[in-house]
Structures are given as structure tokens and as C-alpha cells.
C-alpha positions as a Markdown table, in Angstrom:
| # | Residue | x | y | z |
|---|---|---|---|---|
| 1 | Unk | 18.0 | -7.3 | -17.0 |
| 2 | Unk | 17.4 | -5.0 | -13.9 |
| 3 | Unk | 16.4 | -6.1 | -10.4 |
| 4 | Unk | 12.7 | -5.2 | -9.2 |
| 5 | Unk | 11.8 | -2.5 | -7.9 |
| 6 | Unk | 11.8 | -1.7 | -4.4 |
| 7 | Unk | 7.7 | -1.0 | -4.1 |
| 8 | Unk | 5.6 | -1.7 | -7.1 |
| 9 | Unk | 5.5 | 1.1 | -10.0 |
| 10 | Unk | 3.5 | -0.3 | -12.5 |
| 11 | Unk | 1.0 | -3.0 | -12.8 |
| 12 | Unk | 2.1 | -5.4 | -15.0 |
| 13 | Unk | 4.8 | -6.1 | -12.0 |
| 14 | Unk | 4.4 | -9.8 | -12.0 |
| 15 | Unk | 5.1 | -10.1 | -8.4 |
| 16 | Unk | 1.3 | -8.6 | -7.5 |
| 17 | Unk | -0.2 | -12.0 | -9.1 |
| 18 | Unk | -1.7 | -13.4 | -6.2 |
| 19 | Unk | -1.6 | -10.0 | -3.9 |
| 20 | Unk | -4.9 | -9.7 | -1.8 |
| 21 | Unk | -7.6 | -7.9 | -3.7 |
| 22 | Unk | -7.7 | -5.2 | -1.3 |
| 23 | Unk | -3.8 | -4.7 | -1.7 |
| 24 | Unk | -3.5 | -5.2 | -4.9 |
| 25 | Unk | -6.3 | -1.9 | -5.5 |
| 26 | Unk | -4.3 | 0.1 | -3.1 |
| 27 | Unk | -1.3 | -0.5 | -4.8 |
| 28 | Unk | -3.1 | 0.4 | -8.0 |
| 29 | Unk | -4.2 | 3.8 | -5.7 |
| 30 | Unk | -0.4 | 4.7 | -4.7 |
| 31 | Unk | 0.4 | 4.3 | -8.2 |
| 32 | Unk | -1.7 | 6.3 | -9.9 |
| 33 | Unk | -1.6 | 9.3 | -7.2 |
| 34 | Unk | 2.2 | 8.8 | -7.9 |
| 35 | Unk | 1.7 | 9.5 | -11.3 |
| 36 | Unk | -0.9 | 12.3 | -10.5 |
| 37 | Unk | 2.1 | 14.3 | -8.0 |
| 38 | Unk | 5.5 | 15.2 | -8.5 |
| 39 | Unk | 6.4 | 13.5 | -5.6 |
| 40 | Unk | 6.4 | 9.4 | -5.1 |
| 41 | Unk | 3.3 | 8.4 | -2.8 |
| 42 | Unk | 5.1 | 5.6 | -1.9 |
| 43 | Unk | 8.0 | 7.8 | -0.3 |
| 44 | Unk | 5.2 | 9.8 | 1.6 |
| 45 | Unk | 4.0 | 6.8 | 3.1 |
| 46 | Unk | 7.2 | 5.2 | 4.5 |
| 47 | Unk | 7.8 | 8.9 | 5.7 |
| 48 | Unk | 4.0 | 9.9 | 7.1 |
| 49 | Unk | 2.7 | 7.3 | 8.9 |
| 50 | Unk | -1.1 | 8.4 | 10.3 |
| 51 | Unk | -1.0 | 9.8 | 14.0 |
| 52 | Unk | -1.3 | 7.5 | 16.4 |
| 53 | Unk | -4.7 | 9.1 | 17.6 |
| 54 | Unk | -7.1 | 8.7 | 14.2 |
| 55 | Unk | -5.3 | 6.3 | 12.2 |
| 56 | Unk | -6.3 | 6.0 | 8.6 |
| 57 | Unk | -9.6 | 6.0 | 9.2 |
| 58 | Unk | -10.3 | 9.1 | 10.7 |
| 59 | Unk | -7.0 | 11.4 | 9.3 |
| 60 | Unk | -7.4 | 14.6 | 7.6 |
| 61 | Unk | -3.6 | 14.0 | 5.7 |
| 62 | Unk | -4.3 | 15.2 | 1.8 |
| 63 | Unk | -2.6 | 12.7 | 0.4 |
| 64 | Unk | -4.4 | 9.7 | 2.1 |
| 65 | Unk | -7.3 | 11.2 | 1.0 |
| 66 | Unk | -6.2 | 11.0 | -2.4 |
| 67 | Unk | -5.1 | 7.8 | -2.0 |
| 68 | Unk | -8.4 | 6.5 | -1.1 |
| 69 | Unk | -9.7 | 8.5 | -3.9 |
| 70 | Unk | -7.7 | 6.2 | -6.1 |
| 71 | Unk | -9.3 | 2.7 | -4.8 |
| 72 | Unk | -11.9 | 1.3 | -6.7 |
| 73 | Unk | -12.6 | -1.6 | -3.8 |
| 74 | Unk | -15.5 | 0.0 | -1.2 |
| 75 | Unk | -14.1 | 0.0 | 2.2 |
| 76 | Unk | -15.3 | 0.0 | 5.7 |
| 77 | Unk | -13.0 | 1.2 | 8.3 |
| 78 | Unk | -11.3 | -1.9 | 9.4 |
| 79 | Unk | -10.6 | -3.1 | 5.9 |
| 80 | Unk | -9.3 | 0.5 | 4.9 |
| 81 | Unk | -6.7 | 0.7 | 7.8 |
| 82 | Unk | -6.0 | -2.6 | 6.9 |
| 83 | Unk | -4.9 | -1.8 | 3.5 |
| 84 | Unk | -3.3 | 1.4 | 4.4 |
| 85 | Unk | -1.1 | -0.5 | 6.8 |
| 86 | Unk | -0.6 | -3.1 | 4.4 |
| 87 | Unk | 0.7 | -0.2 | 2.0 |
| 88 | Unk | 2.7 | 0.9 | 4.3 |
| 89 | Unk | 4.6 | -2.0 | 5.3 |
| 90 | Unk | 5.2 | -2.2 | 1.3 |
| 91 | Unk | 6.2 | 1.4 | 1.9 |
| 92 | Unk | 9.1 | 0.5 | 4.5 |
| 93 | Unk | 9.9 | -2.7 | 4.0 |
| 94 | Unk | 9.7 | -3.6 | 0.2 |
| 95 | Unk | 7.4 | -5.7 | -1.8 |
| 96 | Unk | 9.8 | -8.7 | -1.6 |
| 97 | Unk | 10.0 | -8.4 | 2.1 |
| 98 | Unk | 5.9 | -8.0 | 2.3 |
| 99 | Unk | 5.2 | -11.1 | 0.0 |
| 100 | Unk | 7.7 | -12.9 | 2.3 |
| 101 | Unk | 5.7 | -11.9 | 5.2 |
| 102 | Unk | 2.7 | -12.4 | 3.5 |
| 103 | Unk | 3.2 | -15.5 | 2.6 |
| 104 | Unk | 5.0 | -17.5 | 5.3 |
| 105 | Unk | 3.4 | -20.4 | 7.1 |
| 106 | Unk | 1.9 | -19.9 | 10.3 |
| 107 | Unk | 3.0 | -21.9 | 13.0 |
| 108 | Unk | 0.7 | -24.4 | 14.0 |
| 109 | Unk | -0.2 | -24.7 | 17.9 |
């Protein structure tokens, strides 16, 4: 049996039970531009993180574009850089290490 994959590629990866709505469509989004490009959108987004001046929200990057294209869940802005930061910590880090982080318990005061 192989290990998982680094970043989701399908689906029916049975670690996204339980993923945010909002994440769990914009992983469905980087999917299916992935499948749409010769090149992995999940490479470009560890690799092309949004300038520091417009963020997500207000970029003119192609591929975000097509990314958001992708997402079936209506955004406002917050929520949007929200997910696209989400995806991008999922991007660099792994979806292991983002459930882990997603998932820990907060400390209590």
C-alpha cells in the first residue's frame, strides 16, 4: 500500500472527511485546475505566494484566477483569502501537517 500523498489529488482522499467546507471546495478548485494545466496547481502555490500588497483578493495572477474559477462556494473577500491561505499552507506544508494544525487544541487562558 502506498503512503498519502503529500497535498490532496483526488477526492475520494479520505483524509478531507471533516475538512472545512470552504477548504475542502478549494481543494476540489486546485484539483481540477491541476487537471485542466500541465503543470501541478498545487506546486504553483507553494512556489507563488500573492504579493504582499493585494493579496488574494485583489491579485491579477492567472492562475488564482482560475483557481477561483474552480470554487463552487461564493466568497467574500475575507473568506476567499482565507481559503487561499489555507491552500497554501496545504501547498508548503502538507495535508498531514495542515490537519494537525487544524486540528490541535487551543490552549485555554
Amino acid at each position: 500500500m502506498s503512503s498519502p500523498s503529500f497535498y490532496p489529488v483526488s477526492m475520494d482522499d479520505s483524509r478531507l472527511s471533516g475538512i472545512d467546507s470552504n477548504v475542502h471546495d478549494g481543494i476540489a478548485a486546485v484539483i481540477k485546475t491541476t487537471k485542466q494545466r500541465e503543470s501541478c496547481a498545487w506546486t504553483y502555490l507553494h512556489d507563488n505566494p500573492p504579493s504582499e500588497r493585494t493579496g488574494y483578493m485583489f491579485s491579477d495572477n492567472p492562475m488564482f484566477a482560475v483557481i477561483n474559477g474552480h470554487m463552487q462556494v461564493g466568497h467574500s473577500g475575507s473568506s476567499y483569502a482565507w481559503t487561499m491561505r489555507n491552500l497554501q499552507y496545504i501547498a508548503t506544508h502538507g495535508l498531514d501537517a495542515y490537519i494537525a494544525a487544524a486540528c490541535a487544541p487551543t490552549p485555554s487562558n
